[in-house]
N, C-alpha and C positions, 0 to 999 in steps of 0.2 A: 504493500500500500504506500509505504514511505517512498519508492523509489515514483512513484507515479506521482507523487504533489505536486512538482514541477512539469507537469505536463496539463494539469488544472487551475482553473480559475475560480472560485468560488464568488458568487454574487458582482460578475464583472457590470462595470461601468456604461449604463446606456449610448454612450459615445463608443466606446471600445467596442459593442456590438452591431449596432447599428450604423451603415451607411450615409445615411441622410433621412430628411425628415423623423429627425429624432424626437422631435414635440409629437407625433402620430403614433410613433412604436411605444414611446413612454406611456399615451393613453392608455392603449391595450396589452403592454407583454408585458412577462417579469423574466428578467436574464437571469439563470439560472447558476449555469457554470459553461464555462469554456473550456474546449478541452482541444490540444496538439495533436494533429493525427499520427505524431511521432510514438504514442503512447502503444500505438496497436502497428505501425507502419512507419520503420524506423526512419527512411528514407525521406518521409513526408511533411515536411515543416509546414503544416498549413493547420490555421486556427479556424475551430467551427463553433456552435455554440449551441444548446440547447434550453430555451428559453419555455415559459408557461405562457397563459393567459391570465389576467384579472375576470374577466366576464366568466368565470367558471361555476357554475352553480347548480343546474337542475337540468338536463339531457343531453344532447350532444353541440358542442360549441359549433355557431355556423349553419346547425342542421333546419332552421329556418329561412337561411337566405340563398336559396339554389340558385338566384340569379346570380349568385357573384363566383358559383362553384367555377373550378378553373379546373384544369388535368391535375395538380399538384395540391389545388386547397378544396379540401372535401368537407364534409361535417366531420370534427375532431382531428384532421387533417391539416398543418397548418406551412406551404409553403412559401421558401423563399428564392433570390436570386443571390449569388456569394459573389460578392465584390470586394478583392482583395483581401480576402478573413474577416468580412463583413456583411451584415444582413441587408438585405430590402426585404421588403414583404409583397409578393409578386401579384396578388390579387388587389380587387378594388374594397377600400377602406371598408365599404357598408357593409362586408360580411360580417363586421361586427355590430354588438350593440353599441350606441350612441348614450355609455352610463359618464359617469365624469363624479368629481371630486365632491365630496357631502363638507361643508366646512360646521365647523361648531357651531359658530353663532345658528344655522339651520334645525340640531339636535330637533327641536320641535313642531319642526314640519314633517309630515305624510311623505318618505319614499317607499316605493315597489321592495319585494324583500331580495330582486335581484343586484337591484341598484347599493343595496346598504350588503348584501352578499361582495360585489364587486371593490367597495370599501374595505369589506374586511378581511378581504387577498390580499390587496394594496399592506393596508395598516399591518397582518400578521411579515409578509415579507418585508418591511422595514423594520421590525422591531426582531426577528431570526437574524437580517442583516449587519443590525448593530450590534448584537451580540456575538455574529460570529469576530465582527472589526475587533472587537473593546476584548474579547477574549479570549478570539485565535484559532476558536473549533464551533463546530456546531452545538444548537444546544441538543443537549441531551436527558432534559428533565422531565416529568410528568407534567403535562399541559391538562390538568385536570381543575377547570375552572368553570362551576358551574352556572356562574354569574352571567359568562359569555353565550350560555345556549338560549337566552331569552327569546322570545318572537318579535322583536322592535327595535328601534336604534339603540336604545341602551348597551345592547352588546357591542357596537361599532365605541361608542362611547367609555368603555372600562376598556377593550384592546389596544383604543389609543392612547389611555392613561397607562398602563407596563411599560416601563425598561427595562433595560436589558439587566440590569442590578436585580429584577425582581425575579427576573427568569434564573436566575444564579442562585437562588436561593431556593428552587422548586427539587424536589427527591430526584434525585439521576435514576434514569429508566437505568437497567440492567440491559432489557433488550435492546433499546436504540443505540447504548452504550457498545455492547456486543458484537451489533449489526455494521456500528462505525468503523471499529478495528477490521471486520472481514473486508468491507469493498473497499474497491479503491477509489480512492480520496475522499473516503467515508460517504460516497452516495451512489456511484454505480452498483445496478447489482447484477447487470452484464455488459461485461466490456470485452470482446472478441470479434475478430472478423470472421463472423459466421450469420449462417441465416439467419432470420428474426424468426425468434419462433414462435410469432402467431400467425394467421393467414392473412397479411395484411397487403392493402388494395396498393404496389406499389413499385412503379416500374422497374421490369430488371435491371436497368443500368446504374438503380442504389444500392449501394452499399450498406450493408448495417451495421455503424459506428456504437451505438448502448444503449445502455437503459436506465433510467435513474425515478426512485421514488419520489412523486412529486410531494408528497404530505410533509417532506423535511422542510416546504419554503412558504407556504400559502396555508390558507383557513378550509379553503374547500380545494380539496386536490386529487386529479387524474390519478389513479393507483399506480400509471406509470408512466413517463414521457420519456420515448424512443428517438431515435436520431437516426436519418438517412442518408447519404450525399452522393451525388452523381457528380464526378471532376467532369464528364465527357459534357453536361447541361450546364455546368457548374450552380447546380439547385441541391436546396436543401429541404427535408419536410422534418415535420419532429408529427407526430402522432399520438394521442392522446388513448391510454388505455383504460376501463373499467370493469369491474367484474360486474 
């Protein structure tokens, strides 16, 4: 695991992933980790990236807007075009929701519970994010807060009030703890240049780069998000899995 740190990136930099129109990719992704394809393919100095969504919530992302389906961006299907170790996002914007930032002073207005869902990706990935800065590993503690599971803003509300100080002080999972030492760089939990092994809708010429548990970064998370890459298209998809 140790020897592969240097071949990832934990919570990179919306500039360092993103190509351009980075005010657009900030609305809807969350970068994940970056990963060298040196890791699997010695030969290969090329940075790819496996990123989430905010809008994750209740069935399949996208699987609403068929007009914006492309060959590459499907429902749960999310791709891009790789310029220079860098993303675009190859479809038209509307395949997402149009959700945006709940501010405080709002607390007591009426949103949709996709919309206050969408906040509280956002808010849990900023607050896993400054804990892994401030202390150098992911957290690994029991997220057992019952406060959070309410039906209304209030849960948006106490997520945004934790720090990462508070999270240091919750019980260290054993399992997550466990789970960290096996993968490498404590989140893949396949990294090999081998088939993907589910039957997933996606042209031969991708390769299949990993896999990583999304639930380590976000409030409502893919049980898995896969990476593909095609150097001959130079396209990437990341794929959302659920059971």
């Amino acid at each position: 695991m140790y020897a592969f740190q240097k071949f990832a990136r934990l919570f990179p930099a919306y500039e360092d992933v993103f190509d351009t129109d980075v005010h657009l990719h900030q609305q809807h992704f969350l970068p994940l980790v970056s990963i060298n394809l040196r890791a699997i393919y010695p030969d290969r100095d090329e940075w790819l990236h496996i990123v989430s969504v905010k809008a994750f919530y209740d069935g399949r992302v996208g699987e609403s807007k068929e007009q914006y389906h492309t060959p590459f961006t499907q429902p749960d299907i999310i791709g891009f075009d790789v310029i220079s170790g860098k993303y675009r996002f190859e479809a038209d914007w509307r395949y997402f929701e149009n959700y945006s930032v709940i501010p405080e002073e709002q607390y007591a207005s009426d949103f949709p519970d996709q919309q206050i869902e969408y906040n509280m990706n956002e808010a849990m990935y900023q607050l896993k994010k400054g804990y892994f800065e401030q202390y150098g590993q992911l957290y690994e503690g029991d997220f057992n807060r019952p406060g959070l599971q309410v039906n209304d803003i209030r849960r948006l509300e106490r997520l945004r009030a934790l720090t990462p100080a508070d999270l240091k002080k919750d019980v260290v999972s054993d399992y997550l703890a466990e789970l960290h030492q096996e993968r490498p760089a404590g989140i893949f939990t396949t990294l090999a240049p081998e088939a993907f092994p589910d039957d997933a809708p996606i042209d031969p010429s991708f390769e299949y780069i990993g896999t990583i548990d999304g639930s380590e970064f976000q409030h409502t998370a893919p049980d898995s998000i896969s990476l593909f890459y095609s150097p001959a298209l130079h396209k990437a998809t990341v794929i959302f899995g659920n059971t």
